[in-house]
C-alpha positions in Angstrom: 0.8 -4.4 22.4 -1.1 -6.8 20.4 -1.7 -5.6 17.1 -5.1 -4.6 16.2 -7.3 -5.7 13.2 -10.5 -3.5 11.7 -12.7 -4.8 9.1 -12.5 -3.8 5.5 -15.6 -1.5 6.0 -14.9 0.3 9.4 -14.2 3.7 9.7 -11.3 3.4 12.1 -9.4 1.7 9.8 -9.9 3.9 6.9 -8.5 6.7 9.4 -5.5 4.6 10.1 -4.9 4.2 5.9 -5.9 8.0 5.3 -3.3 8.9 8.4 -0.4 6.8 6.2 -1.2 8.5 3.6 -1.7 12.1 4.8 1.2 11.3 7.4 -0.4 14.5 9.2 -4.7 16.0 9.1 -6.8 18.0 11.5 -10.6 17.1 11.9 -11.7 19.2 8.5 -9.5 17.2 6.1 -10.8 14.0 7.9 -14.3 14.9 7.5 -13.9 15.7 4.0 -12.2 12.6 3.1 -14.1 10.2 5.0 -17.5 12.1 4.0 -18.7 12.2 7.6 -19.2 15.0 10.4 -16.1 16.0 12.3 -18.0 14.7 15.6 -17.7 11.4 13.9 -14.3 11.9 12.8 -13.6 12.7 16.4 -14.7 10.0 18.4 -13.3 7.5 16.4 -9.9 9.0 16.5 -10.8 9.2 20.5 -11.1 5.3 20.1 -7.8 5.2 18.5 -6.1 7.3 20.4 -7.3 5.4 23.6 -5.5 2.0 21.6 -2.3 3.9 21.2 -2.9 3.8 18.0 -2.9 7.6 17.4 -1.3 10.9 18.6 -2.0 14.3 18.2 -0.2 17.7 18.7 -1.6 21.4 18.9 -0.4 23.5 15.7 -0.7 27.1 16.6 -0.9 29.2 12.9 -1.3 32.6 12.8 -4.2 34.5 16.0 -6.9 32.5 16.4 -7.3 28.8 18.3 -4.6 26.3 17.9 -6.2 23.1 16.1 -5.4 19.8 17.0 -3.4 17.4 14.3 -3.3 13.6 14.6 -0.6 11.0 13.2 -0.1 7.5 13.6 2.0 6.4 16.6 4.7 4.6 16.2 2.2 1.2 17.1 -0.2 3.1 14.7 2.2 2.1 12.0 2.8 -1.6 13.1 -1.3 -2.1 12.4 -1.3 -2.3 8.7 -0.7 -6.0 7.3 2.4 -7.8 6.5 1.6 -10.7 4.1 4.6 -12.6 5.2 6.7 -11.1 8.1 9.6 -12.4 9.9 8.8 -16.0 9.3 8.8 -16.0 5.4 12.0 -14.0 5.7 14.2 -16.4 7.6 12.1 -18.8 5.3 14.1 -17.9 2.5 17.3 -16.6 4.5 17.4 -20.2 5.0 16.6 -21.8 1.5 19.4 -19.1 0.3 22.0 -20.5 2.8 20.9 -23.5 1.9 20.0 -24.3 -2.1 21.1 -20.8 -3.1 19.6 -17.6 -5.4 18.3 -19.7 -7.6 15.8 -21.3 -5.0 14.5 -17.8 -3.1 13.7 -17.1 -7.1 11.6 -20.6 -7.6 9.4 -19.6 -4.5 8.8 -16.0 -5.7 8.2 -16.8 -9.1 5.6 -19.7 -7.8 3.7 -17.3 -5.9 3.5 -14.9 -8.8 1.9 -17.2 -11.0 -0.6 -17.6 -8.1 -1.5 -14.4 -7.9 -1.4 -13.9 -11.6 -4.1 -16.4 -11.3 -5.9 -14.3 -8.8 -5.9 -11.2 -10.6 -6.5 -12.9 -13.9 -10.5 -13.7 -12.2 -10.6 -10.2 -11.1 -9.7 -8.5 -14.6 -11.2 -11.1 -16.9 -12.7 -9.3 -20.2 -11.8 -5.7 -18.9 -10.1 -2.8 -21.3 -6.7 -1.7 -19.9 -7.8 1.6 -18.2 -10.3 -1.1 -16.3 -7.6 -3.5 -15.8 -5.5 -1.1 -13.8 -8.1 0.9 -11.9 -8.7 -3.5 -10.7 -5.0 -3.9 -10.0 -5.3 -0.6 -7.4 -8.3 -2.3 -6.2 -6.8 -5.6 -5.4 -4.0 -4.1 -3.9 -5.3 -2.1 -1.7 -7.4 -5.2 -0.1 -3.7 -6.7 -0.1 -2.6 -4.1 2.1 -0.7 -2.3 0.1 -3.3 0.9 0.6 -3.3 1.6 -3.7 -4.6 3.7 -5.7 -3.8 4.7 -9.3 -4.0 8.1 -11.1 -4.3 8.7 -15.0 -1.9 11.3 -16.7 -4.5 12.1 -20.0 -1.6 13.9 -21.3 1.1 10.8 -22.0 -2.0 8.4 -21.9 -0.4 6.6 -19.1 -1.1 5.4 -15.4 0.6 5.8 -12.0 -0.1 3.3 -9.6 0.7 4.2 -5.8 1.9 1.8 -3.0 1.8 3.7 0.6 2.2 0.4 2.5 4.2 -2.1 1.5 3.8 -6.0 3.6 6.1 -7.6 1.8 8.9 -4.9 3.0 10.6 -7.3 5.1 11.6 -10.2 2.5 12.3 -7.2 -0.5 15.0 -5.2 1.8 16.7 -8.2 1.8 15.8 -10.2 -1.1 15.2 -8.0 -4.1 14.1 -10.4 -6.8 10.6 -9.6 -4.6 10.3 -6.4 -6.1 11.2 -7.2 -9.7 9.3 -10.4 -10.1 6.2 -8.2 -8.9 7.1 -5.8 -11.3 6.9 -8.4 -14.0 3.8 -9.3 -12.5 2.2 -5.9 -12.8 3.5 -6.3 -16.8 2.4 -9.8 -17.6 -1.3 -8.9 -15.6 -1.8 -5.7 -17.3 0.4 -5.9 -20.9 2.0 -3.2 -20.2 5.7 -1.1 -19.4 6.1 -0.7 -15.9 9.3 1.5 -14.9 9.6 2.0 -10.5 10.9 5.2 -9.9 10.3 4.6 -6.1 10.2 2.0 -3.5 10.1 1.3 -0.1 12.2 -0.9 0.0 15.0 1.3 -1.3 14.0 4.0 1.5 11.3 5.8 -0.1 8.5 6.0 1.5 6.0 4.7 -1.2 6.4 2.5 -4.2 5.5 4.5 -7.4 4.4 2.5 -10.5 4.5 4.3 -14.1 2.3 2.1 -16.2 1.9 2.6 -20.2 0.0 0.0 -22.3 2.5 -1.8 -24.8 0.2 -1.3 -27.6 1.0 2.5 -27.4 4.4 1.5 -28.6 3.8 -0.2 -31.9 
């Protein structure tokens, strides 16, 4: 099946991100995400359903109705974007084989200091709290469906990853993950330790993010 594309703004897709993220929801969590009726809810995930994009099973608790929870199907989970896919992988399979370690590093470390460009624009003359409320931003247009969360307590940050597009170059070439971890550091001057990643099996990638300055 050819795989589908939604604009930025439209409801389906938000559906599809909230379903990745929830992995599981009825109509009434829907609705009070998404901020619209649960008739709304409903005929869009009708729509989806009738792509194949989403399935749903009856979940008996307790007397009372059974209500009706929706997933993503297994095509459901194909729809979110994948920056580079299986061409950029052989890609660099190839300049491995070829020129070595050493050359799948010179690529990655070129396209960080693009998007360290990028982002740079984007967070231009913002405090650090600002700066990484951005990064979430950013990344979730990326794809990546972000968000960050701040612990008041140790005066830190937690950014969240619950898609991952580049997952197909970092399984097999790691220097992905830890040249974007340096890029999360250089962007935001601050620690950034991974306690999980996709790429490792988890099934997000968890950022803890502490400005440096809280160190001196």
């Amino acid at each position: 099946m050819k795989s589908e594309t939604f604009s930025q703004s439209d409801p389906k897709r938000k559906i599809l991100y909230y379903l990745k993220v929830m992995k599981q929801a009825g109509l009434k969590d829907l609705s009070k995400v998404m901020k619209i009726s649960r008739m709304a809810v409903h005929k869009h995930l009708s729509d989806l359903q009738d792509r194949g994009l989403v399935e749903s099973v009856e979940i008996r608790k307790g007397v009372g109705r059974p209500t009706m929870q929706y997933s993503l199907s297994s095509t459901g989970k194909t729809a979110f974007p994948r920056s580079y896919g299986e061409i950029a992988t052989h890609a660099l399979d190839y300049l491995e084989k070829k020129m070595g370690k050493d050359a799948v590093e010179s690529v990655l470390r070129e396209r960080q200091k693009e998007l360290l460009e990028k982002y740079s624009v984007r967070m231009k003359d913002m405090k650090f709290n600002e700066r990484v409320k951005e990064l979430a931003r950013i990344r979730d247009e990326e794809g990546y469906i972000a968000e960050s969360k701040k612990d008041r307590k140790r005066n830190s940050h937690t950014l969240l990853e619950y898609n991952c597009p580049i997952i197909m170059i970092a399984e097999k070439h790691w220097e992905a993950c830890s040249i974007e971890t340096e890029l999360f550091e250089y962007i935001l001057d601050a620690n950034v330790e991974v306690t999980h990643r996709a790429a490792k099996g988890d099934s997000i990638c968890k950022f803890l993010i502490k400005e440096k300055s809280d160190f001196l």
